[in-house]
C-alpha positions in Angstrom: -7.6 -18.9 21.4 -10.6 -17.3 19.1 -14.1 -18.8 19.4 -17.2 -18.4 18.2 -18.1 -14.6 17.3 -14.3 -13.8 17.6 -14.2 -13.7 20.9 -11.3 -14.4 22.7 -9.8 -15.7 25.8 -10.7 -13.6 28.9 -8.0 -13.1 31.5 -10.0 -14.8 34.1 -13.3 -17.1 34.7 -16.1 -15.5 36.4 -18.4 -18.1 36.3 -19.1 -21.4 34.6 -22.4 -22.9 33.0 -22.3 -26.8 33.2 -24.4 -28.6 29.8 -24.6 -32.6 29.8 -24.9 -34.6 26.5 -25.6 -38.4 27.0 -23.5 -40.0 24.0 -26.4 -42.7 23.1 -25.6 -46.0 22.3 -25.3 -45.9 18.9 -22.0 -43.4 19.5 -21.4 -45.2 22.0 -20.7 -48.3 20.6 -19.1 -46.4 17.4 -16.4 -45.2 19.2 -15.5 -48.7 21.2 -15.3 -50.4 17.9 -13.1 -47.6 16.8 -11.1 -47.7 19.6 -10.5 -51.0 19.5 -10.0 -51.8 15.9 -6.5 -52.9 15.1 -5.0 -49.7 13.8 -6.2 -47.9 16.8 -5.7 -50.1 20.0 -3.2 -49.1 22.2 -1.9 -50.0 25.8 -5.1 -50.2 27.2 -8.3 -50.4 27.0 -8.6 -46.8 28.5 -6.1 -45.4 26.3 -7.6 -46.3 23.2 -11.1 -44.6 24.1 -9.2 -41.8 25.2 -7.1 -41.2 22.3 -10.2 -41.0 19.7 -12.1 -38.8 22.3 -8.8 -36.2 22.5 -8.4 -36.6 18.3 -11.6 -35.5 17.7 -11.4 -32.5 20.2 -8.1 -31.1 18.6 -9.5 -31.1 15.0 -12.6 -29.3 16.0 -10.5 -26.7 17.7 -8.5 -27.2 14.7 -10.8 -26.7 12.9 -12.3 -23.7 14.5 -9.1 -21.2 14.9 -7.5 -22.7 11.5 -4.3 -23.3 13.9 -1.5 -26.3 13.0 -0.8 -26.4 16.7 -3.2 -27.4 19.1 -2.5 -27.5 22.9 -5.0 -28.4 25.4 -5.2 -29.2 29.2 -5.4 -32.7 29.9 -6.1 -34.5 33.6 -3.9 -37.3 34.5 -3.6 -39.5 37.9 -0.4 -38.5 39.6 0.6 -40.4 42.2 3.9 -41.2 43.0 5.4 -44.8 44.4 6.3 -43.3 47.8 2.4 -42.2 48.1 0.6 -45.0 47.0 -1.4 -45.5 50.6 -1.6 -41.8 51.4 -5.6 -40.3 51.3 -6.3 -37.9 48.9 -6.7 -36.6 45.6 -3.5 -36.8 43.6 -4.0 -35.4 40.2 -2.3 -33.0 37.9 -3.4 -31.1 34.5 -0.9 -30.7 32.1 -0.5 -28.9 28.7 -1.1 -31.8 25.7 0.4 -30.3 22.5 -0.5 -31.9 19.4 0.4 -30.8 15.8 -2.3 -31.4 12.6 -0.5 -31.1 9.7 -2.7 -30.4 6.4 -2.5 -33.8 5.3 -3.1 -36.2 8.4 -5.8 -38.3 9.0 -7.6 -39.1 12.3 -6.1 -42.4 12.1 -2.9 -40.1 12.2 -4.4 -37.8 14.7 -5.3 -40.5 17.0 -1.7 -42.4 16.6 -0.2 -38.2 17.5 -2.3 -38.5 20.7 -1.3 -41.6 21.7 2.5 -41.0 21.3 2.3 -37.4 23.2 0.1 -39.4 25.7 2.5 -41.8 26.5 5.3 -39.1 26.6 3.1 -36.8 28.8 2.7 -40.1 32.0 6.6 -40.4 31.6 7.2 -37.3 32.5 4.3 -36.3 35.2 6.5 -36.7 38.1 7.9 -33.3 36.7 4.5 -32.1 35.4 4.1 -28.2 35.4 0.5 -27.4 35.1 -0.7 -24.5 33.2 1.3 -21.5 34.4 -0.1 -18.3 34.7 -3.5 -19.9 33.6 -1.8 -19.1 29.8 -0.8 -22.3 28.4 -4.0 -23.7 27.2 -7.9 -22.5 27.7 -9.7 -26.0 26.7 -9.3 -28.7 29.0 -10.6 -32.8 28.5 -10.6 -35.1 31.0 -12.0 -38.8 30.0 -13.0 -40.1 33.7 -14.1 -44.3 33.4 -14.9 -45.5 37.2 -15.9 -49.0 38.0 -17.8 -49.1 41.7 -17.6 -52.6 43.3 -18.1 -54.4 46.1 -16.7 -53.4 49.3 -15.4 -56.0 52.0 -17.8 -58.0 50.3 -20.5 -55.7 51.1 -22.1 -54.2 48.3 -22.7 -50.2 48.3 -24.4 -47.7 46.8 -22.7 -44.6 45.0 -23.3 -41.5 43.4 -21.1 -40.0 41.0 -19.6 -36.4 41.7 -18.7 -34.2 38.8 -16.8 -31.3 39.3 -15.2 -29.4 37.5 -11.6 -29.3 37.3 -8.5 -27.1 36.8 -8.5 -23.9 34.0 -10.1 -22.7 31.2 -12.7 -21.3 29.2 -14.2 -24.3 27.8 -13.7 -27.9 30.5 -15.0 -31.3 28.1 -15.6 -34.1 30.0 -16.1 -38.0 29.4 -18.0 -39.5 32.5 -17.6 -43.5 31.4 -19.2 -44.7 34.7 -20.0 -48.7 35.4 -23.6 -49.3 35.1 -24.4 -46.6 32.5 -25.3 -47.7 29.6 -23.1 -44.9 27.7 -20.9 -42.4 28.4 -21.7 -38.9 29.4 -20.3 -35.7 27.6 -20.2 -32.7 30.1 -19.0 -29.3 29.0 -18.4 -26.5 31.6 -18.6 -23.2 29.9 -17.2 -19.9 31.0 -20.5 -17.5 30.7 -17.6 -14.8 29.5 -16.8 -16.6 26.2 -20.3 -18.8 25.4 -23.5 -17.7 24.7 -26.9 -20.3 24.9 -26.2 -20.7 20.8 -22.5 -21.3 20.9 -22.7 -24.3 23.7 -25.4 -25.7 21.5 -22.8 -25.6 18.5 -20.1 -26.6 20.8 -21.8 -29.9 21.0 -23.4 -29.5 17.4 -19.6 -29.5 15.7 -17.7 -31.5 18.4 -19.9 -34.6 17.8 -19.7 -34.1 14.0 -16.5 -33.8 14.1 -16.3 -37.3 15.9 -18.4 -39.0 14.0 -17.9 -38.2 10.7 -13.8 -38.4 11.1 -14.4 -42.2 12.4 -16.5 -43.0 9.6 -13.5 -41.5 7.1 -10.4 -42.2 9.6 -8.4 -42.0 6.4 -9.3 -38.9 4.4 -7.5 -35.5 5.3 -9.4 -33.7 8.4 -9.4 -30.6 6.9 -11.7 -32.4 4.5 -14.3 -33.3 6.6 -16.6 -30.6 7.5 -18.6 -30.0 10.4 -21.0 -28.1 9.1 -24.7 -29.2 10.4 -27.7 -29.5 8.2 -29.5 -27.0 10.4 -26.2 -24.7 9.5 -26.6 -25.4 5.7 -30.2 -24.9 5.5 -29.9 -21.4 7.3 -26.7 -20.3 4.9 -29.2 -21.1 2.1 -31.5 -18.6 3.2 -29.3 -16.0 3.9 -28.2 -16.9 0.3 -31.6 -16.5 -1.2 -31.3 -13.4 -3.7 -32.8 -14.3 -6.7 -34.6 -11.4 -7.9 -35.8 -11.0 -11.6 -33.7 -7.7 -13.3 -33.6 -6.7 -17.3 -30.9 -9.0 -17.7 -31.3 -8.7 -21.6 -30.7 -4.6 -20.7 -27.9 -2.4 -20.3 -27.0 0.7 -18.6 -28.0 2.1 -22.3 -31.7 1.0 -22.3 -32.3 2.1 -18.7 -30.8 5.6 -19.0 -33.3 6.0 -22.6 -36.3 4.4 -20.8 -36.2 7.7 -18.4 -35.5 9.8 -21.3 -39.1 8.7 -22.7 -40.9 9.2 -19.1 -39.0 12.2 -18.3 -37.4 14.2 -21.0 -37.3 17.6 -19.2 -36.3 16.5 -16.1 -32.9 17.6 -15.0 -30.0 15.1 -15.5 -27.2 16.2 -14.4 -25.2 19.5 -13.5 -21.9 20.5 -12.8 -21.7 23.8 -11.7 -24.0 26.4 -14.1 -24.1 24.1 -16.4 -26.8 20.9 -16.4 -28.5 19.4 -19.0 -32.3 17.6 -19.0 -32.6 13.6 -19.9 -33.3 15.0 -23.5 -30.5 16.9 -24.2 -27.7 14.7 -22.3 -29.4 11.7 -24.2 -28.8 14.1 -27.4 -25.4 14.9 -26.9 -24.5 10.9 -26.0 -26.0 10.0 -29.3 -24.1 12.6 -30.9 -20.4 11.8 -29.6 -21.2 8.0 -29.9 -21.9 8.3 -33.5 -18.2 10.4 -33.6 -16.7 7.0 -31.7 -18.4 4.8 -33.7 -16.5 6.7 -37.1 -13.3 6.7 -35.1 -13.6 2.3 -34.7 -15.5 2.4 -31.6 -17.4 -0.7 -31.7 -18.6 -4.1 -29.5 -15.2 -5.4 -27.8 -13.4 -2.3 -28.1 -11.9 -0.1 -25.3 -11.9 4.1 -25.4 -9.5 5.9 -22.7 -11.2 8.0 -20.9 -9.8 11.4 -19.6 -11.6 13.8 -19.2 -11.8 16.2 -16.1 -15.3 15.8 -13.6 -17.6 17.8 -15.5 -21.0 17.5 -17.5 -18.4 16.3 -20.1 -17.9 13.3 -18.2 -21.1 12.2 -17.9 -21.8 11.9 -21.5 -18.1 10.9 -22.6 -19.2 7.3 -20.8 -22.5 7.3 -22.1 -21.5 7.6 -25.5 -19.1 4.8 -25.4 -21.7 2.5 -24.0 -24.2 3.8 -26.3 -21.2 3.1 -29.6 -21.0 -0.1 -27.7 -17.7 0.2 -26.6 -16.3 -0.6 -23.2 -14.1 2.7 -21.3 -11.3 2.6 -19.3 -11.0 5.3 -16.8 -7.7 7.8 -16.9 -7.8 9.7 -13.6 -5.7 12.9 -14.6 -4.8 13.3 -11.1 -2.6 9.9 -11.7 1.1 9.9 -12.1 2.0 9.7 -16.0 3.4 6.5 -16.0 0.5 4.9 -14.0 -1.2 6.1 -17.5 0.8 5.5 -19.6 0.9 2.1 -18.4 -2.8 1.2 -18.5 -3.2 2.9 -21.7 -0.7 0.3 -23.2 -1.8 -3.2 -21.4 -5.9 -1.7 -22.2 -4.8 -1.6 -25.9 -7.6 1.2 -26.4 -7.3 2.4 -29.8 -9.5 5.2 -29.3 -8.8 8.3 -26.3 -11.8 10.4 -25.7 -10.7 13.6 -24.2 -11.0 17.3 -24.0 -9.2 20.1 -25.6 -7.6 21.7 -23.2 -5.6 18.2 -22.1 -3.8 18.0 -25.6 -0.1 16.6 -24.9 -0.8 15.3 -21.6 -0.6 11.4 -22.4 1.3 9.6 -25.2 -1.8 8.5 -27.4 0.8 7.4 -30.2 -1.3 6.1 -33.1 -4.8 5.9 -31.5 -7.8 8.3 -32.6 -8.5 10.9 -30.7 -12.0 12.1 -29.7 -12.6 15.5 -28.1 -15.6 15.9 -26.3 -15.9 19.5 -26.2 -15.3 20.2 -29.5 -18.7 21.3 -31.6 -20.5 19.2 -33.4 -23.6 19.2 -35.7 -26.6 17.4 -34.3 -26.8 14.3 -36.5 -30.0 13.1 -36.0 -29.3 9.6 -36.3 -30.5 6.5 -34.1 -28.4 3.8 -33.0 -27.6 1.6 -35.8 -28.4 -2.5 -35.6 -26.0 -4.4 -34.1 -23.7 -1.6 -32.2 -26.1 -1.5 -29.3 -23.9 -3.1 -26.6 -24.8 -6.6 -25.6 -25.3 -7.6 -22.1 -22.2 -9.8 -22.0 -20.3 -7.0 -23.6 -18.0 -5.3 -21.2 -19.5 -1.8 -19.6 -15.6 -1.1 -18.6 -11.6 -2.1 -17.6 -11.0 -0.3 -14.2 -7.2 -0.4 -13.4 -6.6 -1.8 -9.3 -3.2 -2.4 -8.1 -1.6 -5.5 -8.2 0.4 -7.5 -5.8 3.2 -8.1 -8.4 3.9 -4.7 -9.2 1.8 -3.6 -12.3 -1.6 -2.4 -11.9 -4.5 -5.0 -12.9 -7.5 -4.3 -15.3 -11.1 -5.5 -13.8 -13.4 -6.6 -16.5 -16.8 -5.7 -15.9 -19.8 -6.7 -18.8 -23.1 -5.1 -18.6 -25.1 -7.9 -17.3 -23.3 -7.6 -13.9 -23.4 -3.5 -13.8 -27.3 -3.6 -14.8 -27.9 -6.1 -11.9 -25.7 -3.9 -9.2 -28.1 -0.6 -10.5 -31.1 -2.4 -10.0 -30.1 -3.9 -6.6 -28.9 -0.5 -5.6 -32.5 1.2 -6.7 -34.4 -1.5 -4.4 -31.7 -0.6 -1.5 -30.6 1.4 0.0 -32.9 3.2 -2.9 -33.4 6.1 -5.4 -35.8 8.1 -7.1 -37.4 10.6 -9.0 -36.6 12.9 -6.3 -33.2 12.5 -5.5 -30.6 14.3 -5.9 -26.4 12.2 -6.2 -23.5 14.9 -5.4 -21.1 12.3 -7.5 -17.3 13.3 -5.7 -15.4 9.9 -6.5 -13.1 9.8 -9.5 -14.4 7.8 -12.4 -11.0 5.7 -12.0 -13.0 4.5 -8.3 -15.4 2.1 -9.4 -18.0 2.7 -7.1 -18.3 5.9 -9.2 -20.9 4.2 -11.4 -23.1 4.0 -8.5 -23.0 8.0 -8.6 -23.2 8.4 -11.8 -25.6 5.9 -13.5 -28.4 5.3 -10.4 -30.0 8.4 -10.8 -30.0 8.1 -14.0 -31.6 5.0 -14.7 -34.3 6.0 -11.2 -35.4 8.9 -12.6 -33.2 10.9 -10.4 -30.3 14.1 -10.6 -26.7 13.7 -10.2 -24.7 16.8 -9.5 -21.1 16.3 -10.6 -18.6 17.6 -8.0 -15.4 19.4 -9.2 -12.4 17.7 -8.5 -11.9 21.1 -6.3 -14.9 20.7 -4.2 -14.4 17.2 -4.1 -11.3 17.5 -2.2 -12.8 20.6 0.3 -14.2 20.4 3.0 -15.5 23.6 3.3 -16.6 23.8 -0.1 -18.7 19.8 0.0 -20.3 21.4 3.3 -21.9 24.4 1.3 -22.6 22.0 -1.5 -24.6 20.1 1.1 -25.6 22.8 3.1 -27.6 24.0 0.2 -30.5 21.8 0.9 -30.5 20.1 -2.9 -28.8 17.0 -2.1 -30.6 14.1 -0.6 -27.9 11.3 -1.5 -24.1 11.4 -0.7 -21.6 8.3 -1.3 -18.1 8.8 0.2 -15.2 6.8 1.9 -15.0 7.6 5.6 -11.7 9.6 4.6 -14.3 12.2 3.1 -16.9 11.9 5.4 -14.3 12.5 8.3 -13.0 15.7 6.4 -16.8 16.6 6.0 -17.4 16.6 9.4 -14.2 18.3 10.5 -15.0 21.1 8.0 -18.0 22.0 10.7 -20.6 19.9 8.7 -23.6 19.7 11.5 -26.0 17.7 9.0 -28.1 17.5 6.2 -31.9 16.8 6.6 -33.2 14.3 4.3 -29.7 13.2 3.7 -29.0 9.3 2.5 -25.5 8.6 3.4 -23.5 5.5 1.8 -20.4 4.6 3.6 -17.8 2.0 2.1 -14.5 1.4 0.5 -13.0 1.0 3.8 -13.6 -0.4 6.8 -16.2 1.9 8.9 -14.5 3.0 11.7 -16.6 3.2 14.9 -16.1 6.6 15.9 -17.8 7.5 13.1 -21.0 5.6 13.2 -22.5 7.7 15.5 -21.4 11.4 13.8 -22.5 10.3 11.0 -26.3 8.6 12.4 -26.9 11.9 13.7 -25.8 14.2 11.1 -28.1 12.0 7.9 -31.5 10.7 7.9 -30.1 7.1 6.9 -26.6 5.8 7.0 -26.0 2.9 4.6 -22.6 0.5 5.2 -21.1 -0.3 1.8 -19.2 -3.5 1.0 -17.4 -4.6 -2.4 -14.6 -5.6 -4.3 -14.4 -4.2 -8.0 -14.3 -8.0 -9.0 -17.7 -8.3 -8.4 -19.1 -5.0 -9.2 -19.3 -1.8 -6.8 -21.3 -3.4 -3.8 -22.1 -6.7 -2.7 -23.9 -6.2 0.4 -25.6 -3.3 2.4 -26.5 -2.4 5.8 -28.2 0.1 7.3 -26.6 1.2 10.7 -29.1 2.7 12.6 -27.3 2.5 16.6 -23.4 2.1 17.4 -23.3 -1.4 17.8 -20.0 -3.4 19.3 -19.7 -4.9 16.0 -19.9 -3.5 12.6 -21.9 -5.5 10.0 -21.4 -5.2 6.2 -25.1 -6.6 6.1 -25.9 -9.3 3.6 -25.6 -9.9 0.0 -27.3 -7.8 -3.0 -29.9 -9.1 -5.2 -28.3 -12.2 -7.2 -25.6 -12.3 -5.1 -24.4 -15.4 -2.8 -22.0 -15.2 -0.1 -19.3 -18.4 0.9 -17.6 -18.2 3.8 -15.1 -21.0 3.7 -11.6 -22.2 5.2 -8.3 -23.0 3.4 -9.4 -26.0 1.6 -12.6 -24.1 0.7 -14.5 -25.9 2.8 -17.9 -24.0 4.0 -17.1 -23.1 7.9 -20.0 -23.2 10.5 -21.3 -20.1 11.4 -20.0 -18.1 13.9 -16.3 -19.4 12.7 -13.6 -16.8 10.3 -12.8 -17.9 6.7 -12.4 -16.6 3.6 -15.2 -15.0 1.5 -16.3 -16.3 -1.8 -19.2 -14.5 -3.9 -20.8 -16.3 -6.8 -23.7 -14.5 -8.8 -24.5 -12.1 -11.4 -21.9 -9.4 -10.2 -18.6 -11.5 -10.9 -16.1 -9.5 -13.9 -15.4 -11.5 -16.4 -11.9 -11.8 -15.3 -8.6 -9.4 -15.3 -7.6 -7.9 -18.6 -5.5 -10.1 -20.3 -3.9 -11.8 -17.7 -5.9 -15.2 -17.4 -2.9 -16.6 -15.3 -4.3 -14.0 -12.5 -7.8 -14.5 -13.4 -7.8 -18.6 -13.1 -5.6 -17.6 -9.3 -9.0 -15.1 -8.1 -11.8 -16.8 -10.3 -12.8 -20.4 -9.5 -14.7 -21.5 -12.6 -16.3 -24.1 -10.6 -16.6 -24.6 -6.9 -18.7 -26.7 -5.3 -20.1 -26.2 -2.4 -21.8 -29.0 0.5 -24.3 -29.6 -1.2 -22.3 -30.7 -4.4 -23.7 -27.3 -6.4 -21.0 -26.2 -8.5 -20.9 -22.3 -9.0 -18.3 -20.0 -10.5 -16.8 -17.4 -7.1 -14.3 -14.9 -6.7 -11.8 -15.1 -3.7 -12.1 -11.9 -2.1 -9.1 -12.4 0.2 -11.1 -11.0 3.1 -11.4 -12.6 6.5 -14.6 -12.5 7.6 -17.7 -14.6 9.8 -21.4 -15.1 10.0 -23.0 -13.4 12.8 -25.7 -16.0 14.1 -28.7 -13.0 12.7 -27.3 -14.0 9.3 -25.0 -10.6 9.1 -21.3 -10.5 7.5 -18.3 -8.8 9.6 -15.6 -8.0 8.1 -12.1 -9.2 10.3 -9.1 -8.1 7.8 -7.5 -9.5 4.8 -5.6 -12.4 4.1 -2.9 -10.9 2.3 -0.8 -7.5 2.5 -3.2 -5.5 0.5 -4.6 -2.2 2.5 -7.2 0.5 1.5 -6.1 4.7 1.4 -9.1 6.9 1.0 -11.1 4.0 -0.5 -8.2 2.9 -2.7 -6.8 -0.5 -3.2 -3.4 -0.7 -2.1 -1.1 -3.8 -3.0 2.2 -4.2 -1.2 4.0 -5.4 -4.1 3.5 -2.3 -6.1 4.4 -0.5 -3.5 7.6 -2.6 -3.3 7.9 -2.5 -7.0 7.6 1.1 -7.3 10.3 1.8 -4.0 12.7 -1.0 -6.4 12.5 1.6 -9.4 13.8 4.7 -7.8 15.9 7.1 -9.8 18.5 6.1 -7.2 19.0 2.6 -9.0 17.4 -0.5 -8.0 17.1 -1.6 -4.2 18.6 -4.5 -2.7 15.5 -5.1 -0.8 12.4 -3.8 -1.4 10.2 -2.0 1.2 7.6 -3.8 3.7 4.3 -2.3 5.4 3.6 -2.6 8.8 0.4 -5.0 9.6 -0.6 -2.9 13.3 -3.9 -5.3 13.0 -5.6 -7.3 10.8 -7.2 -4.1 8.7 -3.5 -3.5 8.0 -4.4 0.4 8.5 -3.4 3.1 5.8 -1.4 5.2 8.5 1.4 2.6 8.4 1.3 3.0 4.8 2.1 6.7 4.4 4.6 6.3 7.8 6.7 4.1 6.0 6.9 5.6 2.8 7.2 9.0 3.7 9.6 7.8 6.1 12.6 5.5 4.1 13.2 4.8 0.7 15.2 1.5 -0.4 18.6 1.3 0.9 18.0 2.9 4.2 17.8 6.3 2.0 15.9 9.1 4.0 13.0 11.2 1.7 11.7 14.6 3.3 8.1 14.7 5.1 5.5 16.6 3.3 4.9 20.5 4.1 3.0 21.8 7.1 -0.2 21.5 6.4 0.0 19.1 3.7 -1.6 15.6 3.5 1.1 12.6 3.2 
């Protein structure tokens, strides 16, 4: 069983720390009338109180691990006919399995209990405990003892409350004659609970009672026990309003350093670089070429071009015509092109020379970047500067049903995400980007556009020393760079190049999970190391975290500026902290949806969700499993689906399967399935199992010695 923080159930009990709750009378009295309303009385008296006391105790654990089946210990007096005079304690603890189905009520719950109750006492005589201490790891025993007379004499007692049989977590009901109310003891093993969790223990267990028995007929998984105190502290984690240009684009903050610094060097790529003057020349330039070739607000330019200077301005010059790009890796497979070329409808390809033939551009304009053209002078023309709801650009991410999905990002989310990213982890005037991701990555507008609009440098890798080891350690080793963003597949291949470090070196990680063994190469190699966390849906990043120590858990830190963060269960129901849902983020990052498919879009975007407060905001379901970390941190569990990460990339099993379906060989009968080793769903089993068998059972050869699969 998973509790609070993910952690689990240990293999044995070292010790227990016992935590008494007095019920009060007002619950008190709550749950009698309950029990003893006419849908819910049963046999007895005992039963009835019982019954509601073991309901609420399987939703909240229902409710905690998100599991249909539910099976906890349960004490029950066991003794037999033939031992009815004999001294001593007969009592056995039994496993008490109890299904919640998604669209039962308490009422229902209670009637489940009742029914496996009275099947459990028929069968006691044969009762098997918990064997191997595995069955169950919550126990509940409801104890209600009535001290009378004795020979006529009266007496004096004292109540004794041990603790009894297995498990992590042992609730007890102490209903004792002469209290006024009943007593709610927990015993908790010290290897599972910490001080905060028994305090939410008892925080969601008693919401959990009484809010189901004030709506015994609404679905549980409708009825949240979240606390107020919980709410309020989500809200502050949540509060991220920060004022940005929202009126500006990428455009406006680029030309705004071009009038502070218009000597300062841009970028480079090799021997070649160009000043904020002369790259903000050569954008106005090509954009007034797009702008004669139909480039215009609402329409989308193919971009591919190799990682050069070239590249730089190609995208700022479709901005600047306000046009939206779409990027064309030319490392991609042809019909991966082809493909997005066609479902982008870009009219226009901006390109280079040397690339003529590569893609079918059919009857769309063609715009070469390279080739020469005459300064012309002119300023952007009214109404063709891109508006902030415009989009910035379409990046193609795989998709689960086979065909490759275009992200629609506007200008208002991209501005925010730059000036988020300038506040933290931060850039300036004196930094220096080495930009290695593909344009085709979209975390590749953090490289490219930050320093840009902080008054900084980007150096444009080549796609040759992007890929080398050897050659991104010299690049580093050179002293120039302060700021490098890579996937751990790079940083890895950095380090096992012999990279020792870079002083003054700001290191962002992200695009896949960080794995541990690096944290601590990598905290001793930079001066800062950043952990990066975002779908494309909602724009690059969505939270940061500096990592400054090799903790036990890895945080992807908390939302950006104008970002909010949901965690929330299957009905979308805000979970208590501590507890793995699903994460939702709302805010000024969200794409406007995917490319012309609004049946996908309206499946990923909620247009209106409304939290437990009633707000109604529009959210993106990321698909991740994740949790709140009681400090207010994110962890990130796994996904949800099949969909993996390689090298950063966004992997959907149904392409995968799709692409396996169209071999050359004919179509397969059955299409091909990744292995899930863990919740991450790790790339290793990816490129094992298609390296490994094609469709049909049909063998394909390994890659050569030395080569990456």
């Amino acid at each position: 069983m998973v509790f609070y923080d993910g952690r689990t159930t240990p293999n044995s009990v070292s010790h227990r720390h016992r935590v008494d709750h007095p019920l009060g009378p007002e619950l008190t009295q709550a749950v009698r009338d309950f029990a003893q309303s006419e849908d819910i009385r049963a046999l007895s008296e005992n039963l009835s109180a019982y019954s509601v006391f073991c309901a609420a105790l399987i939703a909240y654990l229902h409710k905690l691990g998100g599991h249909e089946r539910v099976v906890i210990g349960t004490t029950w007096h066991n003794r037999q006919r033939p031992f009815q005079s004999a001294i001593g304690l007969f009592m056995v603890q039994n496993p008490f399995d109890v299904s919640v189905g998604a669209d039962d009520t308490f009422q229902t719950l209670v009637k489940k209990v009742q029914s496996e109750a009275l099947g459990t006492k028929r069968h006691l005589p044969y009762a098997a405990g918990n064997p191997g201490g595995r069955a169950y790891d919550v126990t509940l025993n409801y104890v209600k003892a009535r001290f009378g007379p004795f020979a006529n004499m009266p007496i004096d007692h004292h109540w004794y409350r041990p603790s009894y049989g297995d498990g992590s977590m042992q609730v007890q009901i102490h209903d004792l004659d002469g209290s006024q109310h009943p007593t709610l003891s927990i015993d908790f093993s010290d290897d599972v609970y910490e001080a905060a969790d028994r305090d939410a223990v008892f925080a969601h267990y008693l919401a959990c009672l009484t809010r189901l028995m004030a709506n015994p007929n609404v679905p549980i998984d409708s009825v949240s026990m979240l606390t107020d105190a919980e709410r309020a502290e989500l809200d502050a984690w949540n509060e991220t309003e920060r004022d940005y240009p929202s009126e500006d684009t990428v455009v406006d903050l680029f030309e705004w350093q071009v009038e502070r610094r218009p000597d300062a060097i841009a970028v480079s790529c090799g021997d070649e670089r160009l000043t904020y003057a002369e790259l903000s020349e050569r954008a106005r330039d090509l954009a007034e070429e797009l702008r004669v070739a139909g480039v215009g607000p609402g329409t989308l330019v193919g971009v591919y071009l190799n990682r050069s200077v070239d590249l730089l301005v190609g995208v700022l010059a479709v901005l600047r015509a306000g046009g939206g790009y779409v990027p064309l890796d030319p490392a991609f497979p042809r019909d991966r092109l082809d493909y997005m070329l066609e479902d982008s409808d870009t009219r226009v390809l901006l390109t280079e020379t040397g690339m003529q033939g590569d893609l079918d551009t059919g009857d769309r304009s063609i715009v070469y970047v390279d080739r020469p053209r005459v300064a012309s002078g002119a300023t952007d023309q009214p109404g063709v500067r891109p508006d902030p709801e415009d989009l910035a650009y379409v990046l193609y991410t795989s998709g689960s049903t086979g065909r490759p999905k275009g992200v629609e990002i506007p200008h208002r989310a991209l501005t925010n995400f730059l000036r988020s990213m300038a506040e933290q982890p931060g850039c300036g005037e004196d930094d220096t980007l080495l930009a290695v991701t593909t344009l085709s990555f979209d975390i590749a507008g953090l490289e490219l556009y930050l320093p840009l609009v902080t008054g900084g440098h980007v150096e444009i890798a080549t796609r040759e020393t992007a890929a080398d080891g050897r050659l991104l350690r010299a690049h580093l080793d050179s002293g120039a760079i302060t700021m490098l963003q890579a996937t751990p597949a790079t940083w890895r291949m950095l380090i096992d190049s012999g990279w020792e470090g870079t002083p003054g070196l700001k290191g962002l990680i992200g695009g896949e999970a960080l794995p541990p063994d690096l944290v601590q190469p990598l905290i001793d190699r930079t001066s800062s190391l950043w952990n990066m966390y975002g779908p494309t849906e909602t724009t690059i990043w969505s939270s940061v975290q500096r990592i400054t120590s090799a903790p036990a858990v890895i945080s992807i830190g908390r939302p950006v500026a104008n970002t909010r963060f949901h965690v929330v269960d299957a009905r979308l129901q805000s979970v208590p902290i501590g507890i793995a849902g699903e994460l939702l983020i709302s805010g000024e990052g969200l794409a406007r949806g995917y490319h012309r498919r609004p049946d996908l879009a309206a499946e990923k975007f909620i247009e209106t969700w409304v939290d437990d407060r009633g707000r109604g905001s529009r959210v993106y379901r990321s698909g991740d499993l994740v949790r709140f970390t009681r400090a207010g941190q994110l962890v990130h569990l796994g996904r949800l689906d099949q969909q993996v990460k390689i090298r950063g990339f966004r992997v959907e099993v149904g392409e995968v399967e799709a692409a396996l379906a169209r071999t050359r060989r004919g179509p397969a009968r059955r299409g091909g399935r990744l292995p899930r080793t863990d919740r991450g769903s790790p790339a290793g089993g990816v490129r094992r199992t298609c390296r490994g068998r094609c469709p049909n059972g049909r063998r394909v050869a390994s890659p050569p010695a030395g080569r990456a699969a």
